[in-house]
C-alpha positions as CSV (number, residue, x, y, z in Angstrom):
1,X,0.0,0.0,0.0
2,X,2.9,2.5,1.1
3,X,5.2,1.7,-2.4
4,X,1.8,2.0,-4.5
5,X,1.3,5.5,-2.4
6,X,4.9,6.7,-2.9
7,X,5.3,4.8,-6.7
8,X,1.7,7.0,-7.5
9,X,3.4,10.1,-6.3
10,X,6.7,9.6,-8.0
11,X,4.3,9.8,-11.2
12,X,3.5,13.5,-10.4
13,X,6.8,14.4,-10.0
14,X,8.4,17.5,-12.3
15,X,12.0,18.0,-12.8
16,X,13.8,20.9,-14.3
17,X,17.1,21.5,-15.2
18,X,18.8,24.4,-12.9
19,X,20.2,27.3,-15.5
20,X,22.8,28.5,-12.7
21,X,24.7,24.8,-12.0
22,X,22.9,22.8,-14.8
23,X,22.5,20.4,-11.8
24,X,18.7,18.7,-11.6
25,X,15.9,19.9,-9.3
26,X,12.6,17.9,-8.9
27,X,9.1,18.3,-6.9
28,X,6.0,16.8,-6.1
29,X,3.0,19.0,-6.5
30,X,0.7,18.9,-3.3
31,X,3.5,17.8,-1.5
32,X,4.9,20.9,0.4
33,X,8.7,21.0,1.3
34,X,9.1,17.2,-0.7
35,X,12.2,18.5,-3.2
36,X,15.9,17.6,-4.1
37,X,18.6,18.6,-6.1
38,X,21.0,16.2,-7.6
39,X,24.1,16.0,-10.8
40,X,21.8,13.5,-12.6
41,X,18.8,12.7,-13.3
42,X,18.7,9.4,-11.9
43,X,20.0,10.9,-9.0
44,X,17.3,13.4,-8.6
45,X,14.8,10.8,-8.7
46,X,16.3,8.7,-6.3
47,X,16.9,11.7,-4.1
48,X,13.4,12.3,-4.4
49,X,11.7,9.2,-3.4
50,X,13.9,8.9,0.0
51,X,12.7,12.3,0.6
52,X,9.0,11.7,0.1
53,X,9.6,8.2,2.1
54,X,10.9,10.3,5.3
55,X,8.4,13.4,4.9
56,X,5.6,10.6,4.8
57,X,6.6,9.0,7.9
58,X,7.5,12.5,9.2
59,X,3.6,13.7,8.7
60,X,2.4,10.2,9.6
61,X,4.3,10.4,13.2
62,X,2.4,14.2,13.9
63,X,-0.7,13.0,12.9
64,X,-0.8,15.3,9.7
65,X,-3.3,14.2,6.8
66,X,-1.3,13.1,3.5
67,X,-2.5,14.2,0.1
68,X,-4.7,11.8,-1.2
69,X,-4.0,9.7,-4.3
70,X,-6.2,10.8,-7.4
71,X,-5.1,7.2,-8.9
72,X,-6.2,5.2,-6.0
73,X,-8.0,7.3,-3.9
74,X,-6.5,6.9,-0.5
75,X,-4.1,8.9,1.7
C-alpha cells in the first residue's frame, strides 16, 4: 500500500534543469517542502523518493493528513 502511495506520487513528479549549476531539481505538487537537487537525473529521482519516504513517515508520526492519491483514492 505505502510503495503504490509513494510509486503514485513519484508519477507526479516534475524535474527541471537548474540554469545557474545545470545540476537537476525535482518536486512533487501537493506535496509541500518534498524536493531535491541532484548531478543527474537518476540521482534526482532517487533523491526524491527517500525524501517523500521520510516526509511521509514524518507527517504520519504528527498526525498530519497526506494528500490523497487521485489514482487510488487513498491517503
Amino acid at each position: 500500500m505505502l510503495i503504490e502511495y509513494i510509486h503514485a506520487a513519484m508519477e507526479k513528479a516534475k524535474y527541471e534543469i537548474l540554469s545557474d549549476d545545470n545540476t537537476f531539481y525535482g518536486e512533487i505538487p501537493g506535496f509541500d517542502g518534498a524536493y531535491a537537487n541532484a548531478e543527474t537525473l537518476e540521482k534526482c529521482r532517487d533523491e526524491l523518493e527517500s525524501i517523500l519516504e521520510e516526509w511521509i513517515f514524518f507527517r504520519i508520526s504528527r498526525n498530519l493528513s497526506l494528500p490523497r492519491d487521485s489514482q487510488t483514492g487513498k491517503n
